[in-house]
C-alpha positions as CSV (number, residue, x, y, z in Angstrom):
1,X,5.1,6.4,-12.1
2,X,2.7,6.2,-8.9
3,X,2.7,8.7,-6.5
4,X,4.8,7.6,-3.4
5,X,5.9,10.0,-1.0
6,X,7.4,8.1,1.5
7,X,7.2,4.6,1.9
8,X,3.8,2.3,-0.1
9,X,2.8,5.3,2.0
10,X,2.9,3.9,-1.1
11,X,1.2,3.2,0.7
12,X,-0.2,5.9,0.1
13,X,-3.3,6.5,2.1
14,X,-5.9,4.5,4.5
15,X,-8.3,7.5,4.4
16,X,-8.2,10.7,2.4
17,X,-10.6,13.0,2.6
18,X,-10.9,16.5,1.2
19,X,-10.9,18.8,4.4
20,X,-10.4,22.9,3.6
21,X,-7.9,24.2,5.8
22,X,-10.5,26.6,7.7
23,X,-9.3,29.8,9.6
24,X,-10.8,28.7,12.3
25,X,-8.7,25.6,12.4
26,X,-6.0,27.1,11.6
27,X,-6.1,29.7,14.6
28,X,-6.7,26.7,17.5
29,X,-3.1,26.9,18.4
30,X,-1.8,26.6,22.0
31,X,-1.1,30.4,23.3
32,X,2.4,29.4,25.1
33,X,4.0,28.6,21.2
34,X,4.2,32.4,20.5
35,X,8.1,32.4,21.6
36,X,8.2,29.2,19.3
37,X,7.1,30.8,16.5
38,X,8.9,34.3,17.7
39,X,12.3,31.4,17.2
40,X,11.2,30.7,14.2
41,X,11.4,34.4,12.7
42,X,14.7,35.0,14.0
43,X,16.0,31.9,12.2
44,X,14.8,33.4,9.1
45,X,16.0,36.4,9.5
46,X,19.0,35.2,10.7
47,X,19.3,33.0,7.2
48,X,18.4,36.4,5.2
49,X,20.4,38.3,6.5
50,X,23.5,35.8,6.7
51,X,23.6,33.0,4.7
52,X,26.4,33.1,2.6
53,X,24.1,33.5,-0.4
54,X,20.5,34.9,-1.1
55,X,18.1,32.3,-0.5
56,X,14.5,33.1,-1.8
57,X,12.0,33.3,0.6
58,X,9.6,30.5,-1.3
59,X,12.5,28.1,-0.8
60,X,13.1,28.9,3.2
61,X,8.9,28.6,3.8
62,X,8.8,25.2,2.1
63,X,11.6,24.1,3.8
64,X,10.1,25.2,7.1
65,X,6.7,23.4,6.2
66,X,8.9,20.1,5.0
67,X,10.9,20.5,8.6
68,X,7.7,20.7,10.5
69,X,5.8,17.5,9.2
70,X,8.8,16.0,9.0
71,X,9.3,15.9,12.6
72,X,5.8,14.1,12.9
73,X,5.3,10.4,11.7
74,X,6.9,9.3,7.9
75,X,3.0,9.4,6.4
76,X,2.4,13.2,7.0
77,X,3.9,15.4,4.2
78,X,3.1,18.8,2.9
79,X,2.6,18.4,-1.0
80,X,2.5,21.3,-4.0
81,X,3.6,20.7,-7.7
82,X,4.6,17.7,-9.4
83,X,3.8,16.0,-5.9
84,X,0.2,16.9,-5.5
85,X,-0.3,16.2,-9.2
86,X,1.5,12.4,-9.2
87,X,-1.1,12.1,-6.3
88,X,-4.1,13.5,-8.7
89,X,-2.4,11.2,-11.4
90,X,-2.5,7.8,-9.1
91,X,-6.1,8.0,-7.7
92,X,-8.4,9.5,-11.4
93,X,-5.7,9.3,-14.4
94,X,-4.2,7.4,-17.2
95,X,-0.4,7.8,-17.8
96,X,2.7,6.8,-19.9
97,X,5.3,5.3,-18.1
98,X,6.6,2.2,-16.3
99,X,3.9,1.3,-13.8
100,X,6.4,1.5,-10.8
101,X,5.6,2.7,-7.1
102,X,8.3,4.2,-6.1
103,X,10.0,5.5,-3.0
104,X,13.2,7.5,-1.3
105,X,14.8,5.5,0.5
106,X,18.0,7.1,2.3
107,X,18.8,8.7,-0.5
108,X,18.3,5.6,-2.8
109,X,15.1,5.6,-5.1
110,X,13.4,2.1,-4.1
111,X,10.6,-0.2,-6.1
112,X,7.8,-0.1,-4.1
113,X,6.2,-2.0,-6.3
114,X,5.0,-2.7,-10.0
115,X,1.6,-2.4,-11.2
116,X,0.9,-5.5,-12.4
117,X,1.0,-6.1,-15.9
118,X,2.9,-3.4,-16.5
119,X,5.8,-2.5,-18.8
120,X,8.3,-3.0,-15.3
121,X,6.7,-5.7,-14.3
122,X,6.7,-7.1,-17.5
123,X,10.5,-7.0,-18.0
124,X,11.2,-8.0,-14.7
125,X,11.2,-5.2,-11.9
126,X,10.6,-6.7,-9.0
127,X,9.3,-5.0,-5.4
128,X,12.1,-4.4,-3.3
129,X,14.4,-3.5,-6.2
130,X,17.0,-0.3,-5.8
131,X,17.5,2.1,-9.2
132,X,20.8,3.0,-9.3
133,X,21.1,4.0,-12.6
134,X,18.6,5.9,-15.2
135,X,20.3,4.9,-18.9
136,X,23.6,4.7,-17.2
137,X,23.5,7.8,-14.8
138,X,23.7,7.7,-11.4
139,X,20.6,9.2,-9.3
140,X,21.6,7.8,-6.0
141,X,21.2,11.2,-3.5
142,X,19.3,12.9,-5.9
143,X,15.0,14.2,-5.6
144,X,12.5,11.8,-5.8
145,X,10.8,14.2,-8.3
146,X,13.7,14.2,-10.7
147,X,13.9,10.4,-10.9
148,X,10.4,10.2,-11.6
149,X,10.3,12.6,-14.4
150,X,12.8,10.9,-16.4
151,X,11.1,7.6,-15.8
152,X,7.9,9.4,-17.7
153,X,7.7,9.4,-21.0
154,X,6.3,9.0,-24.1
155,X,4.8,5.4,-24.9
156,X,6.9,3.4,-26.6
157,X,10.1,4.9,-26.0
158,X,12.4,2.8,-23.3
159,X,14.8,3.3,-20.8
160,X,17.8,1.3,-19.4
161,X,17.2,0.8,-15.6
162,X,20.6,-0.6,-13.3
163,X,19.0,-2.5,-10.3
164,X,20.6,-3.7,-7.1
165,X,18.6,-6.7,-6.3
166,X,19.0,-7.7,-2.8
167,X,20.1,-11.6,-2.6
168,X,22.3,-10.9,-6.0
169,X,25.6,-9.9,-5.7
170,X,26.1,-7.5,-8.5
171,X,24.0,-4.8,-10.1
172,X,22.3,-5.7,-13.2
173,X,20.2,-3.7,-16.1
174,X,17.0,-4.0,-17.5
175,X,15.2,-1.5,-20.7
176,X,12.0,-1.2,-20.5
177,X,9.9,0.3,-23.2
178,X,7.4,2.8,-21.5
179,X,3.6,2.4,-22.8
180,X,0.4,4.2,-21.4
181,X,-0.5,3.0,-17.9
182,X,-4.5,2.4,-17.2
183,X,-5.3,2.1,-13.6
184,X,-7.2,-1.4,-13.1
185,X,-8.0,-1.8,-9.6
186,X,-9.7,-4.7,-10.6
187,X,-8.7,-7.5,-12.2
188,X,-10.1,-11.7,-12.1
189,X,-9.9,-14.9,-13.6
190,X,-11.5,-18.0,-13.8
191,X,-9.4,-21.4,-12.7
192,X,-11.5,-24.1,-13.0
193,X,-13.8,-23.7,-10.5
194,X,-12.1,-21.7,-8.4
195,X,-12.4,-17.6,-9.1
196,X,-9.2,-15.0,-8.0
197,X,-10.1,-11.4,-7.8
198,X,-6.8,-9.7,-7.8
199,X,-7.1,-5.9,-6.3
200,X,-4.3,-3.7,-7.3
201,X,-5.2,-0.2,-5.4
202,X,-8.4,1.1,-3.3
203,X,-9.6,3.6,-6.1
204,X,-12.7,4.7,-6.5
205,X,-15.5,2.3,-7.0
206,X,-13.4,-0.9,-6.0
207,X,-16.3,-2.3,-4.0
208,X,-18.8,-2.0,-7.2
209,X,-16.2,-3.8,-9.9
210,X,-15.2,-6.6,-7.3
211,X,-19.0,-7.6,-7.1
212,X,-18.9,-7.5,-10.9
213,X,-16.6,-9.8,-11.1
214,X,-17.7,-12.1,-8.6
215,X,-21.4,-12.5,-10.9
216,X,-18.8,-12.8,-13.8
217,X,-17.1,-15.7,-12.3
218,X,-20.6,-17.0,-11.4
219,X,-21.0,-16.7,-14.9
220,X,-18.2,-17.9,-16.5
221,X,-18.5,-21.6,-13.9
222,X,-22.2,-22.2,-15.3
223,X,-22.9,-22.1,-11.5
224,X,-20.2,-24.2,-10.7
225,X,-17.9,-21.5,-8.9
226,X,-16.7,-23.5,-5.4
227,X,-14.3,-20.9,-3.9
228,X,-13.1,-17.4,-4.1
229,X,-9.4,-16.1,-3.7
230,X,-9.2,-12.7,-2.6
231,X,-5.7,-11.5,-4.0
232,X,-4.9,-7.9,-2.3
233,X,-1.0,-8.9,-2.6
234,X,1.5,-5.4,-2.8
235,X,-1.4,-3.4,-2.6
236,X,-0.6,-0.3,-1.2
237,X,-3.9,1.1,0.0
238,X,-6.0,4.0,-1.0
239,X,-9.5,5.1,0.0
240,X,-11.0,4.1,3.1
241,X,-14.5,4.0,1.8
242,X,-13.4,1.4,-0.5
243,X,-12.3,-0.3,2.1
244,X,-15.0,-0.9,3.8
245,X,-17.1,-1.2,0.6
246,X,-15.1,-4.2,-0.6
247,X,-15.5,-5.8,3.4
248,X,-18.9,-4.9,3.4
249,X,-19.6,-6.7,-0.1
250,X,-18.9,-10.6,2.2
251,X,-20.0,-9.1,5.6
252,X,-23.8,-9.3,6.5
253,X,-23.4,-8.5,10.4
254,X,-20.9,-6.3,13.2
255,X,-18.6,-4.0,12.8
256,X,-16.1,-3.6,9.6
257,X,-13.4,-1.4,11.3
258,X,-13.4,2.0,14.1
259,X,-11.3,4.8,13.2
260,X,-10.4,7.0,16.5
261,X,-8.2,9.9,16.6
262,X,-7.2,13.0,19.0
263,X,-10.6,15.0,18.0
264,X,-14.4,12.9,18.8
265,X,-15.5,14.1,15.3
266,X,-12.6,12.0,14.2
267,X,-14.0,8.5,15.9
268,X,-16.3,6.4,13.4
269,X,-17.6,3.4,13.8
270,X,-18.6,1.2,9.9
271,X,-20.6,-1.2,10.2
272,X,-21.5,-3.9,7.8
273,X,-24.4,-4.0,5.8
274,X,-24.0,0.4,5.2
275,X,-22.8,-0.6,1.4
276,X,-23.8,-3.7,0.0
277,X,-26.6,-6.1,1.6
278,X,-25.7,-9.2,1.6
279,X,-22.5,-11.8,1.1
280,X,-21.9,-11.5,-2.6
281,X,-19.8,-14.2,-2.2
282,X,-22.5,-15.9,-0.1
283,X,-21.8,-20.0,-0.1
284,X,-18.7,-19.7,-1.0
285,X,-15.3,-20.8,0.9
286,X,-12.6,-17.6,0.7
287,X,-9.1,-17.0,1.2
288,X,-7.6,-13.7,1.0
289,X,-3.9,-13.6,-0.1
290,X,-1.6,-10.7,1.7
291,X,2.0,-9.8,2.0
292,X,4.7,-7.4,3.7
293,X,3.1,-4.7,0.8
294,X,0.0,-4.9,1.5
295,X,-1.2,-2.2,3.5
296,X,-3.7,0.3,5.2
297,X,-6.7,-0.2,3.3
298,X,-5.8,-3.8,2.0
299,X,-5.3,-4.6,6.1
300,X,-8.3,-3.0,6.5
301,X,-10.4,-5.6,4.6
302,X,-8.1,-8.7,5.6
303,X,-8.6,-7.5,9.5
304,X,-12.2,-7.4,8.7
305,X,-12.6,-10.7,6.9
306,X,-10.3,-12.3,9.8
307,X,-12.1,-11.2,12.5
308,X,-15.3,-12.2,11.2
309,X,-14.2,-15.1,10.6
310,X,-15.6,-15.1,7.0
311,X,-12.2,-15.9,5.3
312,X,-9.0,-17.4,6.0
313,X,-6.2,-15.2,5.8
314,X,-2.9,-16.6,3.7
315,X,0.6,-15.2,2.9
316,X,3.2,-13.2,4.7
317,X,2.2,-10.6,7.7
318,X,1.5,-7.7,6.4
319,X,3.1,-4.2,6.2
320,X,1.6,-2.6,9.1
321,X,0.4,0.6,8.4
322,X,-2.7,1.1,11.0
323,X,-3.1,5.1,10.4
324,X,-5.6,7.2,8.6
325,X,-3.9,10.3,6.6
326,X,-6.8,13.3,5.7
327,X,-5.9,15.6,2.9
328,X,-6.1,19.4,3.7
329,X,-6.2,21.7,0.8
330,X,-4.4,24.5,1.5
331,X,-5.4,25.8,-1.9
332,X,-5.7,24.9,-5.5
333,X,-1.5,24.2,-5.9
334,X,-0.8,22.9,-2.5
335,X,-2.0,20.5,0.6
336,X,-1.1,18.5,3.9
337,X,-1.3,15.1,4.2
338,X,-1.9,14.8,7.9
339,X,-2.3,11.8,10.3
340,X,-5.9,12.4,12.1
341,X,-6.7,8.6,13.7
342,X,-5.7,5.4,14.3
343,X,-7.7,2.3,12.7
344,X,-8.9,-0.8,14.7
345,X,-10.4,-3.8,13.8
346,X,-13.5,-5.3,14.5
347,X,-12.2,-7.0,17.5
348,X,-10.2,-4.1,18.4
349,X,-7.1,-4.8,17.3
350,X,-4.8,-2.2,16.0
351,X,-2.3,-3.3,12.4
352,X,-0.2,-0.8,13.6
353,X,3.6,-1.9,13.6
354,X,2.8,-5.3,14.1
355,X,0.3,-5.8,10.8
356,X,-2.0,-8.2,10.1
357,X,-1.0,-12.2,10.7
358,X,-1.8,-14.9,8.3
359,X,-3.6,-18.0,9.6
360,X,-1.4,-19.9,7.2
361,X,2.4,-18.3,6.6
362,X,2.9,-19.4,3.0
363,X,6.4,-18.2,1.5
364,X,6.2,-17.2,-2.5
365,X,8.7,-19.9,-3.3
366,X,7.9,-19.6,-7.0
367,X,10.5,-16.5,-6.6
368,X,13.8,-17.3,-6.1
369,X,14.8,-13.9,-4.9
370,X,11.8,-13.3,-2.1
371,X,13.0,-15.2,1.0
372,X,15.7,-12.9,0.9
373,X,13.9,-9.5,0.1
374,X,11.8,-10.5,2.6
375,X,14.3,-11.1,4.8
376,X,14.9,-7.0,4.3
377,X,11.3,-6.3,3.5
378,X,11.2,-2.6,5.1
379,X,7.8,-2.5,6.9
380,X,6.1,0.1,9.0
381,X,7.8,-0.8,12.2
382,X,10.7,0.0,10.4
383,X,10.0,3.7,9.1
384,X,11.3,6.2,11.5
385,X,8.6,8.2,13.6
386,X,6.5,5.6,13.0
387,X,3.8,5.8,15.4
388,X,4.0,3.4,17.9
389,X,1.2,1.0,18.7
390,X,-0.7,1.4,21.5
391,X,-0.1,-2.0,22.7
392,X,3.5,-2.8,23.0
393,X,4.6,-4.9,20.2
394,X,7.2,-8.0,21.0
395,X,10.4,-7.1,18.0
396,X,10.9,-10.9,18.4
397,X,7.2,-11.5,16.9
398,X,8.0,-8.9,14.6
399,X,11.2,-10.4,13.3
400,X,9.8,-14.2,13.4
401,X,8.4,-14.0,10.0
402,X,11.4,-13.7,8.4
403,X,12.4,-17.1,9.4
404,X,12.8,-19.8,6.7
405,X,9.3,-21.9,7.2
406,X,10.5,-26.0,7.3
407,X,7.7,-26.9,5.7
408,X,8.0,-25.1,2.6
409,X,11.3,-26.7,0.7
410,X,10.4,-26.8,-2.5
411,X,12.7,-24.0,-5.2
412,X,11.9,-21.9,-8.0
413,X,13.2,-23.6,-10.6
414,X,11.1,-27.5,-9.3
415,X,8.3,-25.2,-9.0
416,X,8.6,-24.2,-12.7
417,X,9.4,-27.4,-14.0
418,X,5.9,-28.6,-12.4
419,X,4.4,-24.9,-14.3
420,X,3.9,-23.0,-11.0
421,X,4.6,-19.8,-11.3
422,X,3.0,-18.6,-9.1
423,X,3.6,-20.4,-5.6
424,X,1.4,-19.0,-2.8
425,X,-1.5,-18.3,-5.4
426,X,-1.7,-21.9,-6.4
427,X,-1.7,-23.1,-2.6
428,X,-4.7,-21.1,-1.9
429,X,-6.3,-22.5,-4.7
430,X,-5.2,-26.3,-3.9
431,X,-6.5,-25.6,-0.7
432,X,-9.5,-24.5,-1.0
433,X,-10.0,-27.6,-3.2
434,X,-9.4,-29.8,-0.9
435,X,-11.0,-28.7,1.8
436,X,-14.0,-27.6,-0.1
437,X,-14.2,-24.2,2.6
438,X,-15.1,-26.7,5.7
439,X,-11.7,-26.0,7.8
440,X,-11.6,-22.8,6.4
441,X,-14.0,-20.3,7.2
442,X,-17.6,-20.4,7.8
443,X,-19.4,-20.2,4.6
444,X,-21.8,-17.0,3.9
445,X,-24.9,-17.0,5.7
């Protein structure tokens, strides 16, 4: 299982970075919060002294700590144990398991999403999905934690999963045989002479394998290559280095994104051209392909691409998350995840609530279920505490994507009989071929 703590917060992270948690720090704490904190003690002692039974202290000082960040927005979380490690586990390590993101989701364990070409997404798990049900017991109101350990396992072994798919009307099950799940962040392929670079997570060195496989494709065409699709579909996020590595890679020229927070040493600008010189993709028509689960870092790229104007952006709008979490160690067993800044793109837009729009809204019709989950896609302007943007936001914009789109009336099952089975990916590669990149975006320079 992937590490996700609250929402694709599995999406996990825009920006992590390693930051001790200094005394210093630590002590620059408004004088007038000493009767707070003076409040604070007489609860506890209160709960000691009271409570109908003993309570150990660890258990009231984490729950203090969980209360605390918890009253701040849904992507700030304290993390020790099993929690820190899954987080270790999702951004350096290979694992056995299903390959699920996973997420609490009022007391219901929620599919985030499924690594792709993994055992669940193999059998059939599909983002959006509810667990009910691990090999026929119920874990509804139950720990996160506990879900995901049973969900481990040894490779090989399986495990009966009961899903409540919404748009079906009953629960159904699905066993899945766990195998050992290797992190690709990177995967391509070669149609014809169109390539698609598919980008699963914002691990480390993302920026360095997706320029790989663009000389691959290069390769692989005999110098025939007339488009790229940029596929950062249900991908949750992850480092914002990588982030602006991979725009950097087609950027030659302004800014990538600005990152401002409370504190000046928090406001950055990247520019392009820091990373990689040059447009790797340079001649070369793009599209890049989003949805409501692609967020922080994956908005961070399709912002910078949009803006630029160097690709056309395709898909549904995307999840919205326009934040930058840092990761303070506490010490070796236990860390805050803390929102520092806010993230804006070149042009100065913030993602935040509202996401990044496609310049072409194109449904995946090849899934007969997704109109509908999309119709209850939970996004970021859904999460509660989420942080508002800074700009006002209009709900009815917000809400208009989940409209039925006229133009798009073809179903699943014409789709497969014509072997598309993949909908929105084979649009963005019929349209880049017949447009050949003109009314697209402007070609690298």
């Amino acid at each position: 299982m992937k590490f996700a703590p609250l929402l694709r917060a599995a999406l996990l992270v825009s920006a992590v970075a390693l930051i001790p948690a200094t005394t210093a720090g630590l002590a620059a704490v408004d004088g007038s919060a000493g009767p707070q904190f003076g409040r604070l003690i007489d609860v506890y002692r209160l709960v000691k002294a009271q409570y109908v039974e003993p309570v150990d202290d660890q258990k009231l000082i984490n729950g203090a700590i969980d209360g605390m960040l918890g009253a701040l927005d849904p992507h700030s979380n304290y993390l020790q144990g099993a929690t820190l490690t899954r987080l270790n586990t999702m951004i350096d390590g290979n694992y056995s398991g299903l390959g699920l993101s996973v997420v609490m989701d009022d007391g219901a364990v929620k599919v985030v999403s499924p690594m792709r070409g993994s055992p669940a997404d193999a059998a059939g798990v599909k983002a959006g999905d509810y667990i009910t049900h691990l090999d026929g017991k119920l874990i509804y109101g139950g720990e996160l934690d506990d879900a995901v350990a049973q969900m481990r396992g040894e490779a090989g072994t399986s495990i009966r999963l009961t899903l409540f798919r919404p748009g079906r009307d009953q629960p159904f099950d699905l066993t899945v045989t766990r195998g050992v799940i290797t992190l690709e962040p990177v995967t391509w392929k070669l149609e014809k002479d169109i390539g698609v670079v598919s980008v699963n997570e914002f691990s480390r060195d993302v920026g360095v394998n997706v320029n790989k496989a663009i000389q691959d494709l290069r390769r692989q065409a005999g110098g025939r290559l007339t488009g790229l699709v940029l596929d950062l579909r249900e991908n949750p996020g992850g480092a914002l280095d990588e982030a602006v590595a991979l725009s950097d890679l087609f950027l030659t020229k302004g800014d990538i994104v600005s990152q401002r927070g409370r504190n000046a040493q928090d406001n950055e600008y990247y520019k392009a051209e820091s990373v990689f010189p040059g447009d790797a993709a340079k001649g070369l028509p793009m599209v890049v392909l989003i949805d409501a689960g692609s967020a922080s870092a994956s908005e961070i790229v399709a912002g910078a691409l949009q803006d630029q104007h160097r690709a056309v952006i395709m898909g549904e709008r995307s999840f919205g998350k326009g934040s930058v979490q840092s990761l303070f160690e506490l010490d070796r067993a236990h860390a805050v995840k803390l929102t520092t800044a806010r993230y804006f793109t070149p042009a100065g837009r913030s993602v935040q609530e509202g996401g990044v729009e496609p310049d072409i809204r194109v449904p995946q019709l090849s899934d007969p279920d997704a109109q509908r989950r999309n119709q209850l896609a939970l996004r970021e302007s859904d999460l509660r505490r989420h942080l508002v943007n800074e700009v006002a936001m209009d709900d009815k914009k917000l809400e208009g994507d989940r409209q039925a789109d006229p133009r798009f009336k073809q179903t699943a099952e014409q789709l497969k009989a014509k072997g598309i089975e993949d909908f929105q990916l084979n649009y963005a590669i019929e349209t880049l071929r017949r447009t050949g990149g003109v009314a697209l975006a402007a070609k690298g320079k």
